[in-house]
C-alpha positions as CSV (number, residue, x, y, z in Angstrom):
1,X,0.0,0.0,0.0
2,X,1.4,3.1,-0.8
3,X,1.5,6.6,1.6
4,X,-0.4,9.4,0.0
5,X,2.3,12.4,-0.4
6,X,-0.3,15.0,1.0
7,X,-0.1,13.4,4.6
8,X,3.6,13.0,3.9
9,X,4.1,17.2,2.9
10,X,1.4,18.4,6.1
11,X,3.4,16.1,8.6
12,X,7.1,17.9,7.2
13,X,5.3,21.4,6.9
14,X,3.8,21.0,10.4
15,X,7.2,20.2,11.7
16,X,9.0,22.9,9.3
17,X,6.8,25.5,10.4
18,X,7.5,24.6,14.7
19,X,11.0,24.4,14.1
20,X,11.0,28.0,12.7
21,X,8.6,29.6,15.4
22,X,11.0,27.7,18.0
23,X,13.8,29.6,15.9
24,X,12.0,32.7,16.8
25,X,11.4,32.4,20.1
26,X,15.2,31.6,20.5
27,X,16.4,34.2,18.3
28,X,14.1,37.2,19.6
29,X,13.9,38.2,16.2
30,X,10.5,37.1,13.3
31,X,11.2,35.5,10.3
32,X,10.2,37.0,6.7
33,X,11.4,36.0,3.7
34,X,14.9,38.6,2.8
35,X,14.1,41.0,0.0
36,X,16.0,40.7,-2.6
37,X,15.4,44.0,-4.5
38,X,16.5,46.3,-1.7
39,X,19.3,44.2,-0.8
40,X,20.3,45.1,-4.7
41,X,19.5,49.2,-3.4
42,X,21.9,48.5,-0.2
43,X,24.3,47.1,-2.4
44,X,24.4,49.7,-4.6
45,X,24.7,52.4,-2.0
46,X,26.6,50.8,0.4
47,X,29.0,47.9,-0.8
48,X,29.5,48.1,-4.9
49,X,32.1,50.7,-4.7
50,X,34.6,47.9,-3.0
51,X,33.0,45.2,-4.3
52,X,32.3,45.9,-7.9
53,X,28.8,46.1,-10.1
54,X,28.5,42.5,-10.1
55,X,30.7,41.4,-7.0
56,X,34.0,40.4,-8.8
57,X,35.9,42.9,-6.3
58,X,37.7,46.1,-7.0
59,X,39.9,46.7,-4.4
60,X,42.4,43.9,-3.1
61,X,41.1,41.6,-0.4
62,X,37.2,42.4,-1.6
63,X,36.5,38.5,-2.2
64,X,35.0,37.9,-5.9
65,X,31.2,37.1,-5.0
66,X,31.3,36.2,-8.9
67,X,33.4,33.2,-7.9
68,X,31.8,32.5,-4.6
69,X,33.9,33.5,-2.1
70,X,33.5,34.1,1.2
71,X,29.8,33.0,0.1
72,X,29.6,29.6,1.1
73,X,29.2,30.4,4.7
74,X,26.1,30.1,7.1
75,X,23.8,33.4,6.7
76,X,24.7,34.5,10.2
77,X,28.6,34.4,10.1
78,X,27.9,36.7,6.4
79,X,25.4,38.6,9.2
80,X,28.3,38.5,11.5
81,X,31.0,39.8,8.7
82,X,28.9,42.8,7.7
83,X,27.7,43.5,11.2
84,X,31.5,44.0,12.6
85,X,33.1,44.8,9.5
86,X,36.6,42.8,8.3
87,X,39.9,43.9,7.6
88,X,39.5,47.5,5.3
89,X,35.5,46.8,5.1
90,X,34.1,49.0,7.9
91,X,31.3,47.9,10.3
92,X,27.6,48.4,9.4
93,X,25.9,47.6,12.8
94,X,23.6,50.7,13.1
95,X,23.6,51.4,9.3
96,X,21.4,48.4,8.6
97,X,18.7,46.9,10.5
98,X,18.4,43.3,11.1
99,X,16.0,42.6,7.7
100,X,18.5,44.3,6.0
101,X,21.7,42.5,6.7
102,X,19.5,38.9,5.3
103,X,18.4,41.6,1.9
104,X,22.0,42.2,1.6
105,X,23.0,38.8,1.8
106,X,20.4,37.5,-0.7
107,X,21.6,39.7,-3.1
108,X,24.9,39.0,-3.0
109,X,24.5,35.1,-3.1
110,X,22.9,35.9,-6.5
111,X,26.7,36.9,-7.8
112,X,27.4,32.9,-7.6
């Protein structure tokens, strides 16, 4: 006899969606989906000028998104990077707010 999918899919969404409200509780923070059109904005405004138009890197250290560096990393040590800032690329805690370090992270993992 074989399962039907639909009670398959509603058993893995019901557990999906209480592992991400237990995320949220944990985390303080709610979860909504990262937006990847202002991330582009931020980008534009905040980051291309050291990392290039389409994240190859202009100035030396700037990892080359394009090639996927420094991009296969967890979302939070990226939040982490931006948040503190890393060797010539300055901090950005209290430039963006939380939703926007996730935009600006979805945007660049588009480079790859």
């Amino acid at each position: 006899m074989r399962a039907r999918p639909h009670s398959t899919c509603t058993g893995l969404r019901n557990c999906l969606t209480a592992v991400l409200a237990a995320v949220s509780v944990v985390t303080g923070s709610s979860i909504h989906a990262a937006d990847f059109f202002n991330g582009e904005k931020l980008y534009q405004k905040y980051c291309q000028s050291c990392h290039g138009i389409n994240g190859q890197g202009v100035i030396g250290g700037a990892p080359n998104f394009a090639r996927g560096q420094a991009l296969m990393k967890p979302d939070f040590n990226l939040y982490e990077t931006i948040d503190r800032g890393k060797n010539a690329m300055p901090a950005f805690r209290g430039v963006f707010k939380e939703e926007e370090y996730y935009d600006v992270i979805t945007y660049i993992r588009s480079f790859y």
